[in-house]
Every structure is written in C-alpha cells, then in structure tokens.
FIZATOR-101900 format. One line per 2 residues: number of its first residue (from 1); their letters; for each residue x, y, z of N, C-alpha, C. Coordinates in nm, 3 decimals, always signed. Layout:
NUM = a = X:Y:Z:X:Y:Z:X:Y:Z | ...;
***
This chain:
1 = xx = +2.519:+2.704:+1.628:+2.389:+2.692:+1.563:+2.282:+2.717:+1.669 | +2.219:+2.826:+1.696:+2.122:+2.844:+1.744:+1.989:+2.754:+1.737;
3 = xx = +1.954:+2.746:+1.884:+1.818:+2.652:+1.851:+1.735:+2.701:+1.956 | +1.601:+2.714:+1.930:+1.500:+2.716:+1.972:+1.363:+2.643:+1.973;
5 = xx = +1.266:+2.678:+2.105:+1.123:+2.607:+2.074:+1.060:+2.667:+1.944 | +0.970:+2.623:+1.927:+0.857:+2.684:+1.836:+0.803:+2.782:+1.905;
7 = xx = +0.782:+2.940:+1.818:+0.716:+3.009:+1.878:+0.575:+2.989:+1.923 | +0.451:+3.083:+1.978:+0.342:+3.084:+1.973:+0.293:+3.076:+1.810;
9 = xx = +0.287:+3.155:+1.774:+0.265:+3.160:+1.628:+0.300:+3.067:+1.506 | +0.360:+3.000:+1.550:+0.473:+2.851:+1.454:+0.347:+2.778:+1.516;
11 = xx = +0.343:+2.734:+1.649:+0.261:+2.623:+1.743:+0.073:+2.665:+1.638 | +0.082:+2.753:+1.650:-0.097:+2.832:+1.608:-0.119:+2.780:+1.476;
13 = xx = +0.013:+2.814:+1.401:-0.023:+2.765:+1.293:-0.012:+2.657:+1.237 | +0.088:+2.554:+1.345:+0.116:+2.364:+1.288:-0.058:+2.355:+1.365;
15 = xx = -0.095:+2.380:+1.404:-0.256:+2.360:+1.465:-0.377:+2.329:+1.371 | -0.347:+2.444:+1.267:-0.382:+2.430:+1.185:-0.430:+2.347:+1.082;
17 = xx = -0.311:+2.217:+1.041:-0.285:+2.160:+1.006:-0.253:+1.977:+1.124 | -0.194:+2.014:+1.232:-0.168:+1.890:+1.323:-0.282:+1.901:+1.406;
19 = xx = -0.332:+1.966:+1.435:-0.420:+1.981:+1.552:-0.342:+1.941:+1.675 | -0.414:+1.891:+1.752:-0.260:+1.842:+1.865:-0.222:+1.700:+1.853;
21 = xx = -0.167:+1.650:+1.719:-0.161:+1.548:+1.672:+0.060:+1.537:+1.686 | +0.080:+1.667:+1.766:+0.253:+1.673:+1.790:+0.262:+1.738:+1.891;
23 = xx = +0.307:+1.695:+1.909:+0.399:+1.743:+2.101:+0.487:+1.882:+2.092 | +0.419:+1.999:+2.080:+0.498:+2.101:+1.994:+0.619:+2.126:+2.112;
25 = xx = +0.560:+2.150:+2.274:+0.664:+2.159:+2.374:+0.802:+2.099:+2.333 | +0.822:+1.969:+2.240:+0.940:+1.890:+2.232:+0.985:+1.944:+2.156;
27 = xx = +0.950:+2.001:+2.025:+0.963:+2.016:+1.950:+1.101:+2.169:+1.919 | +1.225:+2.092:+1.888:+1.317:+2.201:+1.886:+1.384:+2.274:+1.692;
29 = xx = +1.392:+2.385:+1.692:+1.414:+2.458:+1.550:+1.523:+2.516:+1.542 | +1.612:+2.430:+1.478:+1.792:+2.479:+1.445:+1.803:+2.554:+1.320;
31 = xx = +1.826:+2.686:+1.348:+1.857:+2.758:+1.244:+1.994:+2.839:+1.262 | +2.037:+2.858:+1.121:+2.182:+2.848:+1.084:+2.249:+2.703:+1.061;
33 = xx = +2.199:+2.641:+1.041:+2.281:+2.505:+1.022:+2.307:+2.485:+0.854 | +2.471:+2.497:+0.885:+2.479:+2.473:+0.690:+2.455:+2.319:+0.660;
35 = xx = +2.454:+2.198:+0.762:+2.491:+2.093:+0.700:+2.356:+2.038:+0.617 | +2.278:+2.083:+0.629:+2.156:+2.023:+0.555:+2.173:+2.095:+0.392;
37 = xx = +2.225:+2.181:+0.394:+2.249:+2.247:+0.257:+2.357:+2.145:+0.177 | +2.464:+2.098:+0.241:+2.592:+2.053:+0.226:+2.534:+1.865:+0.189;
39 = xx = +2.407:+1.827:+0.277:+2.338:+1.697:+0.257:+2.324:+1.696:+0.116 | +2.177:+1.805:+0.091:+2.130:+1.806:-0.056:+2.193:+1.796:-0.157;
41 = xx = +2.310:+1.861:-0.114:+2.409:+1.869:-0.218:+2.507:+1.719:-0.289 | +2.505:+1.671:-0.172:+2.558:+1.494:-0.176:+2.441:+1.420:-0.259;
43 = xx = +2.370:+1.426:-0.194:+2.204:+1.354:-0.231:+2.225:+1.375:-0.367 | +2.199:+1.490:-0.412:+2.184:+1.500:-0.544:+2.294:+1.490:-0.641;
45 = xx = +2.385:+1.474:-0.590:+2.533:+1.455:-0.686:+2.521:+1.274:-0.720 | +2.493:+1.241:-0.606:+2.408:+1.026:-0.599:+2.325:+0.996:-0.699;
47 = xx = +2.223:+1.108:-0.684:+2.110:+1.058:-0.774:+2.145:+1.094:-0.924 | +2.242:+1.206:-0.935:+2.268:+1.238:-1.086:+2.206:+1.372:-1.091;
49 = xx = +2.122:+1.426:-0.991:+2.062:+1.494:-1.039:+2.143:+1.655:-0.988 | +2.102:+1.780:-1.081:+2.163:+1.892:-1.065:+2.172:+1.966:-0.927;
51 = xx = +2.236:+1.997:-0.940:+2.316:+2.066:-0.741:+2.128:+2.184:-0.737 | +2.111:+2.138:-0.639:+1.963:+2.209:-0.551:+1.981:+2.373:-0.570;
53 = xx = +1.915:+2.428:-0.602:+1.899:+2.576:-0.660:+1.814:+2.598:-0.522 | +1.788:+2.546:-0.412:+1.682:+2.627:-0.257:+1.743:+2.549:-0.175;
55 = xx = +1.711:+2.637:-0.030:+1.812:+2.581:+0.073:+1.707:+2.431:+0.079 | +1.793:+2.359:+0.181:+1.725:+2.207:+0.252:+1.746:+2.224:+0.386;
57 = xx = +1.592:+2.142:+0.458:+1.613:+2.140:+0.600:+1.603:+1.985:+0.585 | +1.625:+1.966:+0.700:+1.642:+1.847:+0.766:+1.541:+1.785:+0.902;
59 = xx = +1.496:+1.707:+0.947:+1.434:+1.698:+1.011:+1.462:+1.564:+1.071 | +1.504:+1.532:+1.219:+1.555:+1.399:+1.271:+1.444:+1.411:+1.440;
61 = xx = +1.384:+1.294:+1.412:+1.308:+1.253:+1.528:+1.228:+1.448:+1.561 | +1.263:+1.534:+1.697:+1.149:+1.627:+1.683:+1.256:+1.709:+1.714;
63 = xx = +1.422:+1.726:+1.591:+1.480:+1.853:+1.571:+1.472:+1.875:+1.443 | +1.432:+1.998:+1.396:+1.412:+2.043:+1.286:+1.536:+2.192:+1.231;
65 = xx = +1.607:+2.098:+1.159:+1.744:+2.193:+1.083:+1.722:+2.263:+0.945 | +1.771:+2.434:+1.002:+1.716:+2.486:+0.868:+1.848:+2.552:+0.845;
67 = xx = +1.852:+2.621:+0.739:+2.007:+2.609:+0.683:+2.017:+2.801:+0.704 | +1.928:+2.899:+0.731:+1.905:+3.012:+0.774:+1.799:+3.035:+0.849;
69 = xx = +1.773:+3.129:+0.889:+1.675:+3.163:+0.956:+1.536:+3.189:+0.929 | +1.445:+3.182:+1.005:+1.306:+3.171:+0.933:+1.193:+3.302:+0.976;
71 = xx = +1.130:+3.323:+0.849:+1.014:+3.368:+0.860:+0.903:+3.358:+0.878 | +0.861:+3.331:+0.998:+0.733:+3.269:+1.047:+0.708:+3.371:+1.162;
73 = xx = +0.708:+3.474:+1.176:+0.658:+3.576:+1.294:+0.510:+3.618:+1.223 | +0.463:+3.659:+1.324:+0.336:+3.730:+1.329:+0.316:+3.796:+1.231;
75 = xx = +0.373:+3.915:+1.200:+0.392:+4.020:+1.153:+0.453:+3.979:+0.984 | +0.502:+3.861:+0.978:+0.552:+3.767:+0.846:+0.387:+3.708:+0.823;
77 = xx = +0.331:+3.665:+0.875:+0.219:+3.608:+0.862:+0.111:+3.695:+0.823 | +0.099:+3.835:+0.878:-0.030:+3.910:+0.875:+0.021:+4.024:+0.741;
79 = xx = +0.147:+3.987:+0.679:+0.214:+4.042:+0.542:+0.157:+3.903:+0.445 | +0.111:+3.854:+0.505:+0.074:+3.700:+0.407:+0.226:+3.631:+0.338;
81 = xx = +0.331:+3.643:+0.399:+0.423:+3.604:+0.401:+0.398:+3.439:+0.437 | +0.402:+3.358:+0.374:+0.321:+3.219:+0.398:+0.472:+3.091:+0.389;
83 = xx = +0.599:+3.136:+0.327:+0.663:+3.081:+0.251:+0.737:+2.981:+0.339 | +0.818:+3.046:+0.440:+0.862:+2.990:+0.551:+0.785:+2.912:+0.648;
85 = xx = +0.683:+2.957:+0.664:+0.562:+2.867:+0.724:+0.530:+2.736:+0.677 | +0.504:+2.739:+0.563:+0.512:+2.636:+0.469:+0.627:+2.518:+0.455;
87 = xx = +0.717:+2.587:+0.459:+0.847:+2.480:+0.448:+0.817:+2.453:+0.602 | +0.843:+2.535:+0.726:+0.792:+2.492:+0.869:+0.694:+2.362:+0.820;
89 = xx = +0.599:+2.381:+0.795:+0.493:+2.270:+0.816:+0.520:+2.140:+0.778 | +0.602:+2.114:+0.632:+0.644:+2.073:+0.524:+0.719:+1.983:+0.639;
91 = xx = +0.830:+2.029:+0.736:+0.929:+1.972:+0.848:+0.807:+1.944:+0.939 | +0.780:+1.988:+0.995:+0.667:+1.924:+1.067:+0.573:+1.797:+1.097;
93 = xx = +0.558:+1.799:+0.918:+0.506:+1.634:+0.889:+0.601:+1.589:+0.901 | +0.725:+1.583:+0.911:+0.826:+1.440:+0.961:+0.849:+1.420:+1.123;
95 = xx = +0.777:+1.532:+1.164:+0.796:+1.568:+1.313:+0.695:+1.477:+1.360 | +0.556:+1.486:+1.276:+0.423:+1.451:+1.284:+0.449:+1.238:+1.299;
97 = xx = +0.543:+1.222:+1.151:+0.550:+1.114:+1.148:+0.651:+1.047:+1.256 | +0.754:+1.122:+1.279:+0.878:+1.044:+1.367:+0.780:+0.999:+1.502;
99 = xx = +0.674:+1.115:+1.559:+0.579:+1.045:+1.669:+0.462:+0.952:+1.672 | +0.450:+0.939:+1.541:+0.364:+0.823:+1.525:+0.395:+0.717:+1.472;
101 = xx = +0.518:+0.735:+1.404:+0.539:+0.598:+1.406:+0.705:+0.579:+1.398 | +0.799:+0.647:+1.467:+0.922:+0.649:+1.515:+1.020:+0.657:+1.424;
103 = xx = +1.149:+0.594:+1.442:+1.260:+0.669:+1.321:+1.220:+0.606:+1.231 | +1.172:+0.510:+1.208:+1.199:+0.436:+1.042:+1.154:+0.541:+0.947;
105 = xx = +1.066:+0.660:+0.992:+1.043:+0.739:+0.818:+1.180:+0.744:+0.789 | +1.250:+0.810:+0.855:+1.434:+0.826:+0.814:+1.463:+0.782:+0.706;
107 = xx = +1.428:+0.628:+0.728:+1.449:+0.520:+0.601:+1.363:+0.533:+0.506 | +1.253:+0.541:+0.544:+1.193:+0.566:+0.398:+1.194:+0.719:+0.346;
109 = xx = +1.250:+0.813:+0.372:+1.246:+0.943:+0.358:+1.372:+0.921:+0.287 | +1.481:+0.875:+0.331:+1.607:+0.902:+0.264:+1.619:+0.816:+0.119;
111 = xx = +1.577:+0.676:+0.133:+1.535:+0.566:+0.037:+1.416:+0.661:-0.074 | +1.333:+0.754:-0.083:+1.294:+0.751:-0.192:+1.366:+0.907:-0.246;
113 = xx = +1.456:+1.004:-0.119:+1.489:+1.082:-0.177:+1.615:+1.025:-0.305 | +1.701:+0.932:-0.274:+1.790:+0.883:-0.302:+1.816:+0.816:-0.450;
115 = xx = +1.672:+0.723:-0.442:+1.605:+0.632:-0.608:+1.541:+0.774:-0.667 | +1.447:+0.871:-0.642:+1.362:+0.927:-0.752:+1.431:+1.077:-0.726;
117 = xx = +1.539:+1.133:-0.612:+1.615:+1.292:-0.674:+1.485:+1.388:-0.598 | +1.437:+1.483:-0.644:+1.290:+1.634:-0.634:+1.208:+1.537:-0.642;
119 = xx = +1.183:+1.437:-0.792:+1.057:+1.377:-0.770:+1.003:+1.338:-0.672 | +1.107:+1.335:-0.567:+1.032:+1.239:-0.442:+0.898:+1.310:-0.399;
121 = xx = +0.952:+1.474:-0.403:+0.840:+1.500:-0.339:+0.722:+1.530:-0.427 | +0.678:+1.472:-0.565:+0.532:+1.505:-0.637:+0.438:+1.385:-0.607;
123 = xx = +0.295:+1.454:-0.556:+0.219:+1.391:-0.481:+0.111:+1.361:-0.618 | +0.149:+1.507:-0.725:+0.048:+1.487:-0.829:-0.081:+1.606:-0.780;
125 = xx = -0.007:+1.659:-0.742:-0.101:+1.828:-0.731:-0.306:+1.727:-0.666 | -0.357:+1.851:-0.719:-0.503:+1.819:-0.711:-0.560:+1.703:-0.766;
127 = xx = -0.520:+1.696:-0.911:-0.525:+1.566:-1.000:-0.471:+1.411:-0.919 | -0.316:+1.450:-0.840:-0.281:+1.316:-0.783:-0.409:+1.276:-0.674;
129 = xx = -0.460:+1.421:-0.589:-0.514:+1.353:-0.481:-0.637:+1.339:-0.527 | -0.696:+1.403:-0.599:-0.836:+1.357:-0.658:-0.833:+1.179:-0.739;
131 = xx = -0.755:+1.140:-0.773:-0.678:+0.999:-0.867:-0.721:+0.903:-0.702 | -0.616:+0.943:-0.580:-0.578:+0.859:-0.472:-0.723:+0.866:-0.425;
133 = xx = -0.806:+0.951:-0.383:-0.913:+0.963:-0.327:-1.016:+0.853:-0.429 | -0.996:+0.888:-0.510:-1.108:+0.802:-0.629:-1.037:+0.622:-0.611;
135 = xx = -0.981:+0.590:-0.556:-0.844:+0.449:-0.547:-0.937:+0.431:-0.380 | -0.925:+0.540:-0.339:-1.006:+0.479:-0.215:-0.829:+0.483:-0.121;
137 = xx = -0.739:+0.562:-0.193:-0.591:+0.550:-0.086:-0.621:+0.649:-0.009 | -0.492:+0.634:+0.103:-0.449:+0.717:+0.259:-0.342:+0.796:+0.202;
139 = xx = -0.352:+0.900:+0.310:-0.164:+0.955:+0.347:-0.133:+0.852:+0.329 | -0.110:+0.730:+0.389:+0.006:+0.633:+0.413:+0.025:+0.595:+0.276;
141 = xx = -0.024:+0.584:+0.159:+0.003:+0.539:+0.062:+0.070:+0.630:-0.030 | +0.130:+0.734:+0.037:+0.237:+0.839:-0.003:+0.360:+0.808:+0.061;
143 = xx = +0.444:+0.869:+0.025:+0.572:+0.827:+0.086:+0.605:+0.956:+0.145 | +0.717:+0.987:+0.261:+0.704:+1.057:+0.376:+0.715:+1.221:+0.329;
145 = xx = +0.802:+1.238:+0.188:+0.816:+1.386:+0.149:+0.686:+1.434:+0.091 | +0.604:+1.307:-0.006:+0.522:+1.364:-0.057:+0.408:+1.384:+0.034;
147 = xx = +0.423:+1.369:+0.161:+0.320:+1.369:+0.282:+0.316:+1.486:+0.302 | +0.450:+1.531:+0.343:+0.465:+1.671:+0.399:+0.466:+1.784:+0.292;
149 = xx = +0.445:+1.737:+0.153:+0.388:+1.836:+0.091:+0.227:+1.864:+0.079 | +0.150:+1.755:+0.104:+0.077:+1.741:+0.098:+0.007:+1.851:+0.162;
151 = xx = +0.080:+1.834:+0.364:+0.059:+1.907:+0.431:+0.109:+2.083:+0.392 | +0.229:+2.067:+0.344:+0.218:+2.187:+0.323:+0.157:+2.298:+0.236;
153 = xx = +0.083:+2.209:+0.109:+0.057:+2.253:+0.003:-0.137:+2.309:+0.064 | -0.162:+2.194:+0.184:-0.319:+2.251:+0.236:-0.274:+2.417:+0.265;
155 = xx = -0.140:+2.391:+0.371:-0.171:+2.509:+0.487:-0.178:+2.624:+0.426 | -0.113:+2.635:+0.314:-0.073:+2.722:+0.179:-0.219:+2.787:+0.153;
157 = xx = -0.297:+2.711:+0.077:-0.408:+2.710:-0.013:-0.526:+2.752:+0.092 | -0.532:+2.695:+0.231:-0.580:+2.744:+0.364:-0.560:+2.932:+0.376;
159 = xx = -0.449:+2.902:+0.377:-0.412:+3.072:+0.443:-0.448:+3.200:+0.287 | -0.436:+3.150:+0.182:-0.505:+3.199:+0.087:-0.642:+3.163:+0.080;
161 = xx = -0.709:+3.098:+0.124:-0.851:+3.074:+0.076:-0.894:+3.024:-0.039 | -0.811:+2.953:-0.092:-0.827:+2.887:-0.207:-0.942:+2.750:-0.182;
163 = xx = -0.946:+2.664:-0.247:-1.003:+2.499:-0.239:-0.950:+2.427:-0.184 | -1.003:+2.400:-0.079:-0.898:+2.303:-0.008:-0.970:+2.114:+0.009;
165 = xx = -1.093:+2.172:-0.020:-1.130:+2.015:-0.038:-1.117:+1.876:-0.068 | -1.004:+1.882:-0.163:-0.950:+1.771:-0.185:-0.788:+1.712:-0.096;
167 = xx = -0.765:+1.823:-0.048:-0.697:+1.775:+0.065:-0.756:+1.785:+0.233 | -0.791:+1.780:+0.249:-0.917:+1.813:+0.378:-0.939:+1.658:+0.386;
169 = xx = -0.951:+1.528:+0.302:-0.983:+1.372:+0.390:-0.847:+1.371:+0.422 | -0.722:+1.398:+0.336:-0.596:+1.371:+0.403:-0.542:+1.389:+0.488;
171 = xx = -0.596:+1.527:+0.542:-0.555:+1.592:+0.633:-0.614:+1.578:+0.777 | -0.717:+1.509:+0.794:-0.779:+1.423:+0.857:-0.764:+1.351:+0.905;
173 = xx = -0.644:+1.271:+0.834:-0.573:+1.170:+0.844:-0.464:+1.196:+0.975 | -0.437:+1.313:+0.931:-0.357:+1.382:+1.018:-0.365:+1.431:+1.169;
175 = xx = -0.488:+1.517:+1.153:-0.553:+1.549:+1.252:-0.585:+1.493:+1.370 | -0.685:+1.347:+1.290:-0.693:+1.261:+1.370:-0.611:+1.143:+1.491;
177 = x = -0.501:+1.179:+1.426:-0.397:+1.080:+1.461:-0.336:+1.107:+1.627;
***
C-alpha cells in the first residue's frame, strides 16, 4: 500500500478550508488500501443497512486510507474536477479533529456510524445549518462525520462559487482553531 505526504496542491487546498489549523507536514495518504472498503462493508451488514455502493476511506489519528487512488492534482483541479478533493477534505476534518482533540473522535465517529448506518453523515444541507445557526449551535454540536461534511460540502460550493454563507460561521470554527 503505497503512502505518501500531501501534495502542494492537497496542502493549498485543505488551506482553504483548515487554514493552518493541521500540521499538513504529518500528515500521511494511503492509497490502494482495500481494508477500508472491506470495513464499510462490516459496518453496514451491523447496522442492517445495504452493502455501500462508493468506496470508504478511513482516517486514524493523521493517516488517511483510501481504498484507490486519488484525484487531487493540479491539472484535476483546474478541469474543476472537485470530487476527490472533497472526499480529501471530508478525511481531513478527522485529521483536523484527531489534533484538536485526540483519538476519542474514533469513538464517537465509529459510535454514530454504527447506531444511525449513511445517516450519520446528514448535517441537514443549508436548512440544517441555517436551523443550528438560528439555535445559536457550533461544529461541536455535530457529530464527527457530519463535521467533515460540513467541511466538505463548503470546499465544494467554494470552488464553484456558489453561497457559501451559511457555512462560513462553521467554518470559522475551524479555521480558528
């Protein structure tokens, strides 16, 4: 299983989104690894729910396991190729969280994939964060997948130019950290 740093361009674009809120130097990217495919597949046979139709990465303390190889080059990016980036970022926020506040996401990452199956990760689109923002809630009052969608769903809507305003205090959250 091949592993590598984060490129320049991976680092440019968690920036984006982390600012230097992660230690990207530490930060190592295993690709080819089937066992995260072979995880999901357990996971979801537990929860009841149907065998995963997209690969799964994995993400432990600041190694990040992807089950093929990724599209995140330059040249993937300036094709507006966003997809792989996205799931990158998506791993990232657990990268983000394992350094701020150490292994226990593990536990809560695996604990809500385990009780709620995919749902884990619905944050509730624009509507959820416009709802949490109006509650006066944090990131923290998400649980760790729907974080890193959170994040990934900005960097997304960012690199298209879409609205990003309603994730922009969350991400803040992030930034700041």
């Amino acid at each position: 299983m091949p592993r590598r740093r984060l490129t320049p361009s991976e680092v440019r674009e968690g920036q984006l989104v982390f600012a230097q809120g992660l230690p990207y130097g530490r930060i190592w990217v295993h690709e080819a690894a089937r066992w995260p495919n072979w995880l999901a597949r357990i996971g979801n046979a537990l929860t009841g729910s149907p065998p995963p139709t997209v690969d799964n990465s994995v993400t432990i303390g600041y190694s990040v396991y992807f089950p093929r190889s990724l599209h995140t080059r330059d040249t993937d990016l300036e094709a507006r190729i966003f997809g792989d980036m996205a799931w990158l970022i998506h791993e990232l926020t657990h990268t983000w969280q394992y350094h701020h506040s150490g292994p226990r996401y593990i536990t809560k990452a695996l604990r809500v994939q385990l009780t709620k199956g995919p749902s884990a990760y619905d944050y509730g689109g624009l509507k959820g964060l416009r709802k949490a923002a109006d509650e006066h809630r944090s990131l923290n009052d998400f649980n760790p997948e729907q974080q890193g969608d959170i994040a990934r769903d900005y960097y997304v809507r960012l690199k298209l130019g879409l609205d990003k305003d309603t994730w922009e205090p969350f991400i803040a959250e992030i930034k700041g950290s």
